[in-house]
C-alpha positions as CSV (number, residue, x, y, z in Angstrom):
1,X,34.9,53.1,-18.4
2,X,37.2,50.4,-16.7
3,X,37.3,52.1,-13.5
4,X,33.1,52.4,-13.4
5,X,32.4,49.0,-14.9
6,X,35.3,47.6,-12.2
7,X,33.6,49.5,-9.6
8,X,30.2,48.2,-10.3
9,X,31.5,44.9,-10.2
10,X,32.6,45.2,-7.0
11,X,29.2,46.9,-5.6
12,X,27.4,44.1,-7.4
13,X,29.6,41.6,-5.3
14,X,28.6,43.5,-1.8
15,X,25.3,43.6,-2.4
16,X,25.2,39.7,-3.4
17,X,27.5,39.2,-0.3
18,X,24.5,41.3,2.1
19,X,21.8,39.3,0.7
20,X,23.8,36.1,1.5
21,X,24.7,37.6,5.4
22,X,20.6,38.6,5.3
23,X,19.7,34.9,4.3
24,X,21.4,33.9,7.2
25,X,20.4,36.7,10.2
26,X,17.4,33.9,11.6
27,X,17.1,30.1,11.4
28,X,14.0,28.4,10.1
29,X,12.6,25.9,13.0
30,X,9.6,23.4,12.5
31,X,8.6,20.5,14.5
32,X,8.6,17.0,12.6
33,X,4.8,17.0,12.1
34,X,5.2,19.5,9.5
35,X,6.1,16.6,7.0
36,X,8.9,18.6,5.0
37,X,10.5,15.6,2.4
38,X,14.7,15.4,3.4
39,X,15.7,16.5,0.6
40,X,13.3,19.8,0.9
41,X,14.7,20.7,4.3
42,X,18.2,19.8,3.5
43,X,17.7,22.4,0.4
44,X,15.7,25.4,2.3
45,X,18.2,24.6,5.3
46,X,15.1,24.1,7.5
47,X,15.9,23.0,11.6
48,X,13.8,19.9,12.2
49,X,12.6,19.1,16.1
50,X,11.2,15.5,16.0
51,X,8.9,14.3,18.0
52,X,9.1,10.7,19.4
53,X,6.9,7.7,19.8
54,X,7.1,4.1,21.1
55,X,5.9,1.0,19.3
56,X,5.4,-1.8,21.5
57,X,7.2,-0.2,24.4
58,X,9.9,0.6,22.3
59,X,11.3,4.2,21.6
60,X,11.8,6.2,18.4
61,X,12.3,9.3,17.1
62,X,9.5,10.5,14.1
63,X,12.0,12.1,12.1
64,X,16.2,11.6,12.0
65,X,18.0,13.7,9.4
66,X,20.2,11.0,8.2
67,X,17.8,8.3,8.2
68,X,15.6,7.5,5.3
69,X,12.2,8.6,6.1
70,X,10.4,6.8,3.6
71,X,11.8,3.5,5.4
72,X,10.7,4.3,8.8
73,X,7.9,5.0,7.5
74,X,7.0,1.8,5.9
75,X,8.2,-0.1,8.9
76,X,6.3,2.4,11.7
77,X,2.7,1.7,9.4
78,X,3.6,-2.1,8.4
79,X,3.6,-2.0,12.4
80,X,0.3,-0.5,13.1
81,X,-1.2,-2.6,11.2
82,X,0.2,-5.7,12.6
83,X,-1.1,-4.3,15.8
84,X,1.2,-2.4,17.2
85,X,0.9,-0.1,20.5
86,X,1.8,3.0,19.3
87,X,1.9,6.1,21.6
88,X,3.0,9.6,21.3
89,X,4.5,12.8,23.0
90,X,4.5,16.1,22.5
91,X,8.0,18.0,21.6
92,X,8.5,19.4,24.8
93,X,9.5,22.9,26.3
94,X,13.3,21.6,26.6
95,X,13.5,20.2,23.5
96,X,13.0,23.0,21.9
97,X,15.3,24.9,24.1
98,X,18.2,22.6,23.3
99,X,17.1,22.9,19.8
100,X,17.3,26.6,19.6
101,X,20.1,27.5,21.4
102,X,22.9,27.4,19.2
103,X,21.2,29.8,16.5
104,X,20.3,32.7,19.5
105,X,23.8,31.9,20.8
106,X,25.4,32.9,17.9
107,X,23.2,36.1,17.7
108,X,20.3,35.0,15.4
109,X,16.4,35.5,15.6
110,X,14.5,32.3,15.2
111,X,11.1,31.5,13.9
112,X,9.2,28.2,14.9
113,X,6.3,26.9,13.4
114,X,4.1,24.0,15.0
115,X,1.4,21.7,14.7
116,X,-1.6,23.3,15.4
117,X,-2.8,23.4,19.0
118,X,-5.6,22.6,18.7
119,X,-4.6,18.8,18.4
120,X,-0.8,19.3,20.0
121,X,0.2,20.8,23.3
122,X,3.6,22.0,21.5
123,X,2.4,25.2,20.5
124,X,2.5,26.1,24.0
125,X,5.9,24.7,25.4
126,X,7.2,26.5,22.7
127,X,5.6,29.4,24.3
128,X,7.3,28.9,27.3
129,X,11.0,28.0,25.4
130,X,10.1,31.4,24.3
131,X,9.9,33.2,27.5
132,X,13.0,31.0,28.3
133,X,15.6,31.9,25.5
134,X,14.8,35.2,25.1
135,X,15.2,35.9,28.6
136,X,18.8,33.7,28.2
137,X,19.3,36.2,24.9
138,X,18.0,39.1,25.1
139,X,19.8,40.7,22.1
140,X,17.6,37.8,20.3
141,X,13.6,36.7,19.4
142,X,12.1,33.6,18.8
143,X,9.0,33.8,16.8
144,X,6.7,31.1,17.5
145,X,3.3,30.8,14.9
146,X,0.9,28.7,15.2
147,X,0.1,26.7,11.7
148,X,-3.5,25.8,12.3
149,X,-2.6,22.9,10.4
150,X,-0.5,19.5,10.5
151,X,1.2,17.2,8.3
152,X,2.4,19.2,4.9
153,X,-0.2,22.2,5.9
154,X,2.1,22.9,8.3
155,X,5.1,22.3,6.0
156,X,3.9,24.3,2.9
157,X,3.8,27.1,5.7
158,X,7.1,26.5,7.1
159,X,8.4,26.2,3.1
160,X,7.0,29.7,2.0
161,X,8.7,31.2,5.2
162,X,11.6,29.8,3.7
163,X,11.4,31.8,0.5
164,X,10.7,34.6,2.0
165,X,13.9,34.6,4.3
166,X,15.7,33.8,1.1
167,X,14.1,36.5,-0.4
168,X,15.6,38.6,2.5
169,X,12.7,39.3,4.9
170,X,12.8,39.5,8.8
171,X,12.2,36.8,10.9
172,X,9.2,39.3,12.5
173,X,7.9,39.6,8.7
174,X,8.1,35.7,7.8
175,X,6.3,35.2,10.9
176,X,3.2,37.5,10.4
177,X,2.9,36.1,7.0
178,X,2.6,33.2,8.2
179,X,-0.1,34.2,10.7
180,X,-2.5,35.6,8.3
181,X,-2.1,32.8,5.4
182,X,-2.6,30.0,8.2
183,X,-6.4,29.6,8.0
184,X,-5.7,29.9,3.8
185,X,-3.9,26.9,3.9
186,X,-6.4,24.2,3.2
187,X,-6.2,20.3,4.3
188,X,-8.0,17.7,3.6
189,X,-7.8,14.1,4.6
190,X,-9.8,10.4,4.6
191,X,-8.9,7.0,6.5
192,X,-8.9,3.6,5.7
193,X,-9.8,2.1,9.3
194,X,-12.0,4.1,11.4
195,X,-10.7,2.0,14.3
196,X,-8.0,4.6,15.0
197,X,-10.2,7.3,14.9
198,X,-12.3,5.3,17.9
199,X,-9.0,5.0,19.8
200,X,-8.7,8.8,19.4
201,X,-12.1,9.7,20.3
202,X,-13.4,11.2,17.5
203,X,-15.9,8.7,17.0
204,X,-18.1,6.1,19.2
205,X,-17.1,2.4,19.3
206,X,-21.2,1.9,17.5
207,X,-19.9,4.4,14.8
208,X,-16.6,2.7,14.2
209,X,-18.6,-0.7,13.8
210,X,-21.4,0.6,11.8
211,X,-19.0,2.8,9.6
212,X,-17.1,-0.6,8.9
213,X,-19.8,-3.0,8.3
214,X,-21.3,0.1,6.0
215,X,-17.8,0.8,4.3
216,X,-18.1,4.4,5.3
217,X,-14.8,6.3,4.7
218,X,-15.0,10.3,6.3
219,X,-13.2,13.0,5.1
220,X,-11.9,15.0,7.7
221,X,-9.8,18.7,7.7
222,X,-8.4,21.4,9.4
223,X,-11.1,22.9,10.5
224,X,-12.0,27.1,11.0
225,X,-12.1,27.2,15.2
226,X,-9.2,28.8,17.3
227,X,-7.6,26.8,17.8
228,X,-7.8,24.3,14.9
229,X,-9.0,21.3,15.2
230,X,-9.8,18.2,12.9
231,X,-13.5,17.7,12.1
232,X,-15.8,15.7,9.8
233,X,-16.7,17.3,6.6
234,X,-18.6,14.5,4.7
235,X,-19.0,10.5,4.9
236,X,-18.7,9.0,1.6
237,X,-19.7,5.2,0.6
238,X,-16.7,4.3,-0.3
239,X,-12.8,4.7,-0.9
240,X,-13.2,6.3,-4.2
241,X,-15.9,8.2,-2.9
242,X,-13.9,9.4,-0.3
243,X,-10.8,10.7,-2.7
244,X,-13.6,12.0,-5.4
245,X,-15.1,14.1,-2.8
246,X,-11.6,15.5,-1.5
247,X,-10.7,15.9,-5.2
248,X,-13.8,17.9,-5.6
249,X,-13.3,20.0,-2.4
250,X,-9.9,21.1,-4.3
251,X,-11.7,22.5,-6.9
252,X,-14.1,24.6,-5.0
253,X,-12.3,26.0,-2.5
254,X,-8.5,26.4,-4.1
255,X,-7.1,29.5,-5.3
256,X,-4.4,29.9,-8.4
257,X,-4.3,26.1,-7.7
258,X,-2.1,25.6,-11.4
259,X,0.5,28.0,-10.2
260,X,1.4,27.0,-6.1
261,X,3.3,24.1,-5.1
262,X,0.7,21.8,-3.4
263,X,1.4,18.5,-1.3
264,X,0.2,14.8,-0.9
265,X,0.9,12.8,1.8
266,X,-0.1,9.0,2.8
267,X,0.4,6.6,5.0
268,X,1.7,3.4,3.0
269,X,-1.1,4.0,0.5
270,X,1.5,5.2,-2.4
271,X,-1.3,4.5,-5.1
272,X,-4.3,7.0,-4.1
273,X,-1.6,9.6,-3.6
274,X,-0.3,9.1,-7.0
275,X,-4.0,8.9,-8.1
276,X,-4.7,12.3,-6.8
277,X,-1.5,13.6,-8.1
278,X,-2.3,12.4,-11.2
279,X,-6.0,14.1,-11.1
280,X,-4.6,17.4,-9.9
281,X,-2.0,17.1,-12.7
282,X,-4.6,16.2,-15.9
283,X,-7.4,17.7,-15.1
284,X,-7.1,20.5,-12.4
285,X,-3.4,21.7,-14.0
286,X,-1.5,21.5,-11.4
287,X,2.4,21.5,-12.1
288,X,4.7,21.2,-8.8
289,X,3.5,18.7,-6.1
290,X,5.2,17.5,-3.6
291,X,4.0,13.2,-2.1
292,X,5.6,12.0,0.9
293,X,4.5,9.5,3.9
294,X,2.7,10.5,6.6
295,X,4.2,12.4,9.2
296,X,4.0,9.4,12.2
297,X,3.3,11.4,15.4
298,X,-0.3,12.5,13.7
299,X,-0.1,9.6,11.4
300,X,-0.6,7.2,14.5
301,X,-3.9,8.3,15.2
302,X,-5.5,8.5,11.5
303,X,-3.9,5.3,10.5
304,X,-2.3,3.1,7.9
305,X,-4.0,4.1,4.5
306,X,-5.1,8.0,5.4
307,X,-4.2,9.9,2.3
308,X,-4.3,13.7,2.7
309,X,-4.3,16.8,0.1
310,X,-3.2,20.3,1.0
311,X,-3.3,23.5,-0.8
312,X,-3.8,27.4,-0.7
313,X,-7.3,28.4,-1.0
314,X,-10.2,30.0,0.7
315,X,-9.3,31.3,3.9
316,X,-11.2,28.9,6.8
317,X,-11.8,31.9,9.0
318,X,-14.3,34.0,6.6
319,X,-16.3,31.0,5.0
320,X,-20.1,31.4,5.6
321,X,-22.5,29.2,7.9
322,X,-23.4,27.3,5.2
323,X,-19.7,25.8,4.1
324,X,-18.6,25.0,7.4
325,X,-18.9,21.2,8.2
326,X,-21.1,20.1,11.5
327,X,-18.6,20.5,13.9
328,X,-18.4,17.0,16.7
329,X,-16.5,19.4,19.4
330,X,-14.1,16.5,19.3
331,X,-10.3,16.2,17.8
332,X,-9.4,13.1,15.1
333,X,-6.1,13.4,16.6
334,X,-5.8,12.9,20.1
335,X,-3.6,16.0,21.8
336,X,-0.3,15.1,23.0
């Protein structure tokens, strides 16, 4: 009996010793626009690329590792809306090469998740970073998926991939899951100036002036097109309006909402994110919710006070006629 139980012991410890090696047989990549808190990525040992920006001519990174996010943040929208120049770039094909590297070098697949291309043109340098490294490795694949979302859709993506390779799936399996649950991830989002939507192009200087002298406050999403874009789904009268109707959107068009993790993000408007939070909590019974700021790359072109929602729910692709939003043809987010 000693002998059997010391030999199971020691099959238990291979078999915990494979799952560990299995963990570890492909790195988890994400550009900084997917939004994932520190803490988060540090935990689910996710690869972060940033993206950068200058204020005012000056030059910054959207996301360090070792840097306190929530501090940048403040500073990057205190900035904006003291009228700062704020431009941004895409993560570009050698970025992500130099990013990448090290894992196929040491003979591991990678996956890569982006912003969605319809409002970033990083989808497709990492298309070409692709054709790059695996030519470099051949012995090795980078997977490169599309999110059809930005900000924490992106990230919620990019975090269930992360289970799943914990789990002990392929980097080929985490990467068609993530495929067919991209249009499932729902995202929802409202401004407080409509002045940076103008700058993007989404709306017409006489909009932006009406809007404002009107209070009107849109709610905007990921929207169902290939690729995904950001379109209008209502104007509300309104802040609270605005949040109500995003609130309300939750509630139609989530799915198992009190058992998934869902996310909250804002851009220096702490209080309507805990509002909502608090909302989701009380009355929709929600119990795991992740708030952060705003990713800044797409941040910059929605704005200081843009509060956004996202959550698993109906998939975007398969809605009828009648739910889809009058599409404008036009991007809230300019493409970098």
């Amino acid at each position: 009996m000693a002998i059997a139980a010391m030999l199971s012991a020691a099959e238990l410890l291979n078999r915990n010793q494979e799952q560990t090696i299995n963990m570890n047989t492909f790195e988890i990549f994400a550009d900084s626009a997917a939004n994932i808190p520190q803490e988060i990525v540090k935990k689910h040992n996710i690869n972060i690329i940033s993206y950068s920006c200058t204020v005012n001519g000056e030059e910054r990174l959207c996301y360090e590792p070792d840097v306190d996010f929530v501090q940048t943040a403040k500073r990057f929208y205190e900035d904006m809306r003291n009228g700062a120049d704020v431009k941004t770039s895409l993560v570009d094909e050698q970025r992500i090469i130099d990013a990448v590297t090290p894992a196929m070098r040491n003979g591991r697949d990678a996956l890569l998740v982006t912003v969605s291309s319809g409002v970033s043109g990083t989808y497709n340098q990492a298309l070409n970073a692709k054709k790059t490294l695996e030519k470099q490795f051949p012995a090795c694949r980078l997977y490169v998926c599309d999110s059809a979302n930005a900000s924490m859709g992106e990230g919620l993506l990019v975090l269930k991939a992360a289970d799943l390779r914990d789990m002990g799936e392929s980097a080929e399996a985490c990467a068609k899951w993530v495929e067919r649950n991209a249009y499932k991830l729902n995202s929802y989002f409202t401004v407080s100036d409509l002045k940076y939507l103008k700058k993007g192009g989404r709306i017409s200087a006489a909009a932006a002036i009406a809007g404002t002298i009107l209070n009107i406050k849109p709610v905007l999403r990921a929207d169902s097109g290939s690729p995904a874009k950001i379109s209008v789904v209502n104007k509300e009268r309104g802040r609270k309006k605005a949040l109500a109707s995003i609130l309300e959107l939750c509630r139609k068009r989530a799915v198992n909402l009190e058992n998934q993790t869902v996310a909250i993000t804002h851009a220096d408007c702490e209080e309507d994110a805990l509002y909502i939070a608090d909302t989701l909590k009380t009355q929709y019974g929600v119990k795991n919710i992740i708030i952060e700021y705003y990713d800044l790359c797409t941040g910059s072109h929605a704005g200081p006070g843009t509060v956004a929602l996202f959550f698993m729910g109906k998939d975007r692709k398969t809605e009828s006629a009648a739910e889809q939003p009058a599409l404008a043809g036009k991007t809230a987010v300019q493409k970098n």
